[in-house]
C-alpha positions as a printed NumPy array, in Angstrom:
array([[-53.269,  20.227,  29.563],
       [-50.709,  21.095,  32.359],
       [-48.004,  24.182,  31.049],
       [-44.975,  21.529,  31.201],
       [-46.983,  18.933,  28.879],
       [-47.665,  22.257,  26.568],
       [-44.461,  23.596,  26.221],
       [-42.787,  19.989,  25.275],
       [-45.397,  19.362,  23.113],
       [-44.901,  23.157,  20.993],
       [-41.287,  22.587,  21.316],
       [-42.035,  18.884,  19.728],
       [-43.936,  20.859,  16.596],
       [-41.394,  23.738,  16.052],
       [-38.727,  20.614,  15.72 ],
       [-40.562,  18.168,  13.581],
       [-40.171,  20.342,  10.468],
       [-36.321,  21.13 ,  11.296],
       [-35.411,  17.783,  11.379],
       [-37.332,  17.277,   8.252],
       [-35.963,  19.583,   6.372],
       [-32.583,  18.555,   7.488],
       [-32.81 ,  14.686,   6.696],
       [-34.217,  15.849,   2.953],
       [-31.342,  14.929,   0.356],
       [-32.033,  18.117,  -1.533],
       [-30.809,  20.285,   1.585],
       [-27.299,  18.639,   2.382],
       [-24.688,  21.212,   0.863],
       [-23.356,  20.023,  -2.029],
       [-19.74 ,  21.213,  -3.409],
       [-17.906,  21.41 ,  -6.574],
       [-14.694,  20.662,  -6.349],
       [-12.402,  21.667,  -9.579],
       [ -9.201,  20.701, -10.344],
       [ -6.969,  21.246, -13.214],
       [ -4.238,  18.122, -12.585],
       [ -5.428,  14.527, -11.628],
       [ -6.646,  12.879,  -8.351],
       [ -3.806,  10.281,  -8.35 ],
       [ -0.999,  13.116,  -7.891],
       [ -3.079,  15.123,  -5.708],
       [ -4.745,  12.409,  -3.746],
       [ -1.895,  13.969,  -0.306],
       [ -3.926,  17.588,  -0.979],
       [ -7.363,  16.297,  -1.487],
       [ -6.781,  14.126,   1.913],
       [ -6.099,  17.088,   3.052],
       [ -8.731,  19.057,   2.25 ],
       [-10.936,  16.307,   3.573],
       [ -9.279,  16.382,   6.88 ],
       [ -9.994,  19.758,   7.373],
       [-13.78 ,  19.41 ,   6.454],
       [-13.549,  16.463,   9.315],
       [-12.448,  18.934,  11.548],
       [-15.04 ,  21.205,  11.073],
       [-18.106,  18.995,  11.43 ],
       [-18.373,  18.299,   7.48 ],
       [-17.855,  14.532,   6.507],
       [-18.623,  13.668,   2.82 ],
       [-21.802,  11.097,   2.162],
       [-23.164,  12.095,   5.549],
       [-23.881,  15.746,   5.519],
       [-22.216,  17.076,   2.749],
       [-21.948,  15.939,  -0.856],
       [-18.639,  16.663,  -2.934],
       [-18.954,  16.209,  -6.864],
       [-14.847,  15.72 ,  -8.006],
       [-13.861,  17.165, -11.545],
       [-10.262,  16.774, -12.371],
       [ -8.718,  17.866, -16.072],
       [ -6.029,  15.496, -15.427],
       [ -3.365,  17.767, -16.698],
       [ -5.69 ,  19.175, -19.786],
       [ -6.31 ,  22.919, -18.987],
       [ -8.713,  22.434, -21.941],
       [-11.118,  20.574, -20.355],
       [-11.647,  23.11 , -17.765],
       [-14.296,  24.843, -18.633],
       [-16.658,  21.634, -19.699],
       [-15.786,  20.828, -16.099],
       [-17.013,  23.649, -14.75 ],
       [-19.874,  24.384, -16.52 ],
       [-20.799,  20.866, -14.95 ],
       [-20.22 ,  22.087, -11.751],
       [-22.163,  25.197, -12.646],
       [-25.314,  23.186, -13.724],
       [-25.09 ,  21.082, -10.61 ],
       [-26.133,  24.13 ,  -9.114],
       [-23.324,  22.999,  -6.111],
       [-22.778,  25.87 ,  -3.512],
       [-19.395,  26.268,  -3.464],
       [-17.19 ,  25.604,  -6.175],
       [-13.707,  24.926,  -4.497],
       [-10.901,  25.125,  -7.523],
       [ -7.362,  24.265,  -7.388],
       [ -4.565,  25.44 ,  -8.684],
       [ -4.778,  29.021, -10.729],
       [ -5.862,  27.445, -14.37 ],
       [ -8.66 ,  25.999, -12.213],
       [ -9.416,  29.027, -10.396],
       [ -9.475,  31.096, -13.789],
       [-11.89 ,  28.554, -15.728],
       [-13.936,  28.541, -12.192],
       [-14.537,  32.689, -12.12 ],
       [-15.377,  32.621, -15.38 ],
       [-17.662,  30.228, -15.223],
       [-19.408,  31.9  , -12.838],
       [-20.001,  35.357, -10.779],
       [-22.295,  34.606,  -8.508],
       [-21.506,  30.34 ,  -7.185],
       [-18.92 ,  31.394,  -4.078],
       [-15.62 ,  30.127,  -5.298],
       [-12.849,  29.455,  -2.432],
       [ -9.002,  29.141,  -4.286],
       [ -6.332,  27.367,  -3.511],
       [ -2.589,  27.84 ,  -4.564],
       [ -3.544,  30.636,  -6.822],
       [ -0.91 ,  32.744,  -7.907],
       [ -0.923,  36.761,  -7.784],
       [ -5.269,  36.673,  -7.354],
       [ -5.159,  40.566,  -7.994],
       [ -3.009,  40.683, -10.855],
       [ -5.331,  38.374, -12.471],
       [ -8.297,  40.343, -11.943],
       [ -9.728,  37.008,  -9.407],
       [-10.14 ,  39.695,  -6.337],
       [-10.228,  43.487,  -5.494],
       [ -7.362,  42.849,  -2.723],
       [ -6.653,  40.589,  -0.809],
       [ -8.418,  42.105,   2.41 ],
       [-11.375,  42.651,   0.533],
       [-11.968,  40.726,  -2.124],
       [-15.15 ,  41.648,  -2.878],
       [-16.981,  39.719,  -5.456],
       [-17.518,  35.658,  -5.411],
       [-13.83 ,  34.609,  -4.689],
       [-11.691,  34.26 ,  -1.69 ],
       [ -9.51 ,  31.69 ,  -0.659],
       [ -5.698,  30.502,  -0.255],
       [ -2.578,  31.833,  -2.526],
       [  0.228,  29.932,  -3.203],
       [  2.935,  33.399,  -3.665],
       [  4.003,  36.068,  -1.678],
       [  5.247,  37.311,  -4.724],
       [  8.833,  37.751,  -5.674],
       [ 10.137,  37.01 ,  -2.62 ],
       [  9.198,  33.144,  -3.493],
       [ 11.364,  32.787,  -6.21 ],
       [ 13.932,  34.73 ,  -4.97 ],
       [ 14.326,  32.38 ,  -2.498],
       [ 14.328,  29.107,  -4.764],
       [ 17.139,  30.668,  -6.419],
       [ 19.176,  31.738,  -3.492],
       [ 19.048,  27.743,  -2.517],
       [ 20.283,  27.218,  -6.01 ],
       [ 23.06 ,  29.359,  -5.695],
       [ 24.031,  28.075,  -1.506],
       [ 23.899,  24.359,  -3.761],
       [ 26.113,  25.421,  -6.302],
       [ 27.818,  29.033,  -5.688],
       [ 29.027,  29.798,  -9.085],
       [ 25.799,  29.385, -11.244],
       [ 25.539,  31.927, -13.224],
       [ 22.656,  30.984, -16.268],
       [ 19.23 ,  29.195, -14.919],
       [ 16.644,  27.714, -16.892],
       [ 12.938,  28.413, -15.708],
       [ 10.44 ,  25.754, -17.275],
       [  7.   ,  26.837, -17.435],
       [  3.535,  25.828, -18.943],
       [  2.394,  28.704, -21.409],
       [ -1.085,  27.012, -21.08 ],
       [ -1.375,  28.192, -17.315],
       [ -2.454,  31.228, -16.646],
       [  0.701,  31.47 , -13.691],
       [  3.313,  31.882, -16.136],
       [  2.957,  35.517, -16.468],
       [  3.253,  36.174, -12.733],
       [  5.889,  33.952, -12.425],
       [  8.063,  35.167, -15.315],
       [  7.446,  38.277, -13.994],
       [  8.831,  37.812,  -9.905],
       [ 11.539,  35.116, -11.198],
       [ 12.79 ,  38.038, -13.013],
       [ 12.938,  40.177, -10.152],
       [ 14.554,  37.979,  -8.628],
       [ 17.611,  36.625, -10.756],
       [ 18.361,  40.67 , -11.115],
       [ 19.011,  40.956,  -7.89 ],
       [ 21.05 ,  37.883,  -7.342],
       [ 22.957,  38.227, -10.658],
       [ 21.646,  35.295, -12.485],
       [ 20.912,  35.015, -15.955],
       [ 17.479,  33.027, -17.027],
       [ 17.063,  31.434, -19.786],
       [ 12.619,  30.77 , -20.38 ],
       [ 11.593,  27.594, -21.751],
       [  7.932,  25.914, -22.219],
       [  6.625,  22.236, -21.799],
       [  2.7  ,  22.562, -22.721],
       [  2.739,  18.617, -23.048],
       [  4.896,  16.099, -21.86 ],
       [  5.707,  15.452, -25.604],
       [  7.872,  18.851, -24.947],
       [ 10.25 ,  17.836, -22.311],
       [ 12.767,  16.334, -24.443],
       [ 13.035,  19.337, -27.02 ],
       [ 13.376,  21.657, -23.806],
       [ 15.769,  19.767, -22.361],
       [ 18.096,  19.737, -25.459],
       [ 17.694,  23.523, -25.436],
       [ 18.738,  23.376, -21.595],
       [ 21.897,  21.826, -22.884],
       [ 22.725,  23.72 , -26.186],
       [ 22.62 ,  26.797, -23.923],
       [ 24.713,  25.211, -21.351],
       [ 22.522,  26.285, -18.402],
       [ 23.878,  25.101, -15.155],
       [ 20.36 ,  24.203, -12.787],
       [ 16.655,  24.224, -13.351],
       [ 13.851,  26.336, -11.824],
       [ 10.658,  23.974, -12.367],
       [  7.29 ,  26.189, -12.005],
       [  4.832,  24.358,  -9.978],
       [  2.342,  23.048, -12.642],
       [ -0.821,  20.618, -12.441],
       [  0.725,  18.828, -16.318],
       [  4.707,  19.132, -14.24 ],
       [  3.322,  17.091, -11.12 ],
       [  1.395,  14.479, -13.442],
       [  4.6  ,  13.854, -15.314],
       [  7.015,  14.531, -12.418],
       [  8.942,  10.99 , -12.534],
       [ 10.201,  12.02 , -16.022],
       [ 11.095,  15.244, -15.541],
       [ 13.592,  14.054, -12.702],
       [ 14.853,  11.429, -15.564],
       [ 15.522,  13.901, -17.782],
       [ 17.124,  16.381, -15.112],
       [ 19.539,  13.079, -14.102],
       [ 20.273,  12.509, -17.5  ],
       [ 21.107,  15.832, -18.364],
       [ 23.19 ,  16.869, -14.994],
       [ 20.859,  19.369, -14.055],
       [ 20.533,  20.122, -10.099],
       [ 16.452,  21.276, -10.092],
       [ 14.41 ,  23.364,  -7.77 ],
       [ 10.333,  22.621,  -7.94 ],
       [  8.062,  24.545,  -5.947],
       [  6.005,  21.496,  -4.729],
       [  7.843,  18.636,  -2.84 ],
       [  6.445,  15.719,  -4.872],
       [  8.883,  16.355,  -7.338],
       [ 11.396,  15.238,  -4.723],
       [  9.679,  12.298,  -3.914],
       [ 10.048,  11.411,  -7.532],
       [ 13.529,  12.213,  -7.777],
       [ 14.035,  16.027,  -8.139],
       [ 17.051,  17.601,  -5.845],
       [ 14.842,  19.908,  -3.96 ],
       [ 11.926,  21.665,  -3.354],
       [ 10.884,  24.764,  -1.639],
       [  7.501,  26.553,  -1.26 ],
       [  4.5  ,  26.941,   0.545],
       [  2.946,  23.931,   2.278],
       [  0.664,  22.833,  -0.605],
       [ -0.953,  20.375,   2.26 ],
       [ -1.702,  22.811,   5.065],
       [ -3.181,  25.389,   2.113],
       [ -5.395,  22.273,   1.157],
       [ -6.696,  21.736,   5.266],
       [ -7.164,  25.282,   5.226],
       [ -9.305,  25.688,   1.92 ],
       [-12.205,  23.754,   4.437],
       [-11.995,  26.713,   6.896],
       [-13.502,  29.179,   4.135],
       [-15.912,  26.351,   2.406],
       [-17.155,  26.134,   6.161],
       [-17.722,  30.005,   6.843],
       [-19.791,  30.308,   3.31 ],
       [-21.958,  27.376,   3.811],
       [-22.872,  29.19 ,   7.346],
       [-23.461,  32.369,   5.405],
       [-20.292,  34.406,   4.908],
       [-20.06 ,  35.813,   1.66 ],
       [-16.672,  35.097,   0.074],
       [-16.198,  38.713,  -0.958],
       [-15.86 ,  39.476,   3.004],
       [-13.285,  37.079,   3.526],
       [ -9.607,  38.287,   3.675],
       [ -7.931,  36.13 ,   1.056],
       [ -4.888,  34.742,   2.667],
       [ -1.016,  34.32 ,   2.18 ],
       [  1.292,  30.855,   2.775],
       [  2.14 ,  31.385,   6.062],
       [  3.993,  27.643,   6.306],
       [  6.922,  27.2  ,   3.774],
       [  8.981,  24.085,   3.171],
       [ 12.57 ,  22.9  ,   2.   ],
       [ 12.758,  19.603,   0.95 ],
       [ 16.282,  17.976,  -0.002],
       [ 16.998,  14.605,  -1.959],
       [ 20.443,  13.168,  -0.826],
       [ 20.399,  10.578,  -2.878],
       [ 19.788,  13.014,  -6.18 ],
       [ 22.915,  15.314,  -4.773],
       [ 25.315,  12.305,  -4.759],
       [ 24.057,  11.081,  -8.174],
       [ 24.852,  14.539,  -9.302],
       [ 27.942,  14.982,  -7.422],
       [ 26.967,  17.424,  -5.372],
       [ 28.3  ,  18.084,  -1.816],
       [ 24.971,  19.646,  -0.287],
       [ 26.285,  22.117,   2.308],
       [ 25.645,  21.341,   6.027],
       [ 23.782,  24.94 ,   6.616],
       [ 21.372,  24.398,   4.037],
       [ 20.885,  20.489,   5.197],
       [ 20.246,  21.71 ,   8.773],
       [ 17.338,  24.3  ,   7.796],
       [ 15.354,  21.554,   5.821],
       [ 12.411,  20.46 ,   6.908],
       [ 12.657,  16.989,   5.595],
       [ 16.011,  15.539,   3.71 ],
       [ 15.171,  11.665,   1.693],
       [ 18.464,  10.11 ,   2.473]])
């Protein structure tokens, strides 16, 4: 046997068992994917999230295998959920928003877990830091802390300049209220508003918060970003319409639905960018080496046709810096 017909055939036997043991089912990387609202209302994020697997080689049914869990809204069918996910034995368990990511690390310390839109990781005990966050959890945050809310509230005031009282609606199911209440608070201090706290755990509570909104005689509406708000956005805007109320929401498909405006991090490009640490652990990374990282991309998103229904003159300044205004 001549050395060319040798060395093509050895290199012929040191692939055969490769290929093998790529093409067996058992060996394509299979992920969990956790989320604690419903796959109609997040269908933009998921896309997302797919489109960044795309761009990094990974396309679903061909050489990677997602199994989809969504509570729908329910925060207590989280952990049934995961402890599906958990028996699947997936690799990564990818978990969306912060009631996800909670039920997910406590379902497990040792599946890697990548986060997205989590809010204050440390504070909840998720990470070590954010640089190192050590452990089985890295991923995407939706806050940079008080600075987001002080923001929402600043476009609040530019909207209307003599607010003075704010309602904040919140979920006391999610485990993001208590970082929330906490930077809001920060927030309206410094800006001179007064807040008045109100919870919707169920849709059935919207109307009884709403009547509280106007007993108190609160002039505009902070809306926390919420899995159970975003399945039930179109009647929240109804009842803000009904009730006069200009709203802020901190995801932009409440303005879609009717809401005045939105401002926050780009819940889409944290979605793409959840793929980029799914795609590092299934190469080997271990999530407790990866930096967890900040919103970098923010958005403000203005509905015209809300302001004129409320009779609100939306000033020019604030029109010009928004990144998209529904006319």
């Amino acid at each position: 046997m001549d050395r060319r017909r040798f060395l093509s055939l050895t290199a012929a036997l040191l692939a055969a068992p490769l290929a093998a043991e790529a093409q067996q089912p058992g060996k394509v990387p299979r992920i969990g994917y956790l989320s604690s609202s419903s796959a109609t209302s997040t269908s933009r994020f998921v896309d997302a999230f797919r489109q960044g697997l795309r761009e990094l080689g990974w396309l679903e049914g061909q050489n990677i295998v997602i199994d989809w869990r969504f509570a729908d809204g329910r925060f207590d069918r989280l952990p049934d959920l995961a402890a599906e996910l958990v028996r699947l034995k997936v690799q990564v368990i990818v978990a969306a928003p912060t009631p996800a990511v909670v039920t997910a690390k406590n379902a497990t310390a040792t599946i890697p877990i990548v986060m997205i839109n989590v809010s204050d990781p440390v504070g909840l005990g998720l990470v070590t830091s954010l640089a190192r966050p050590g452990g089985n959890a890295t991923g995407v945050s939706y806050s940079v802390g008080v600075e987001n809310f002080g923001k929402a509230l600043e476009l609040l005031k530019e909207s209307i300049p003599n607010i003075r009282r704010v309602a904040v609606l919140s979920n006391p199911a999610s485990a993001a209220r208590a970082p929330l209440i906490r930077d809001v608070g920060i927030a309206a201090r410094s800006l001179g508003l007064q807040l008045q706290h109100l919870e919707a755990q169920d849709p059935n509570d919207f109307d009884a918060a709403f009547a509280t909104m106007a007993k108190e005689r609160v002039e505009a509406l902070l809306v926390a970003a919420d899995s159970m708000f975003i399945i039930h956005r179109a009647r929240l805007a109804e009842l803000a319409a009904e009730n006069r109320l200009p709203a802020i929401y901190g995801i932009r498909e409440h303005v879609d639905a009717g809401g005045l405006m939105s401002y926050g991090p780009s819940t889409v490009a944290n979605y793409r960018r959840a793929a980029f640490f799914v795609d590092k652990i299934l190469k080997g990374a271990q999530p407790g080496d990866l930096p967890v990282e900040q919103p970098t991309k923010f958005e403000l998103v203005i509905n015209l046709r809300t302001a004129k229904a409320l009779g609100l003159t939306m000033p020019p300044s604030l029109l010009l810096r928004a990144d998209e205004v529904i006319e």
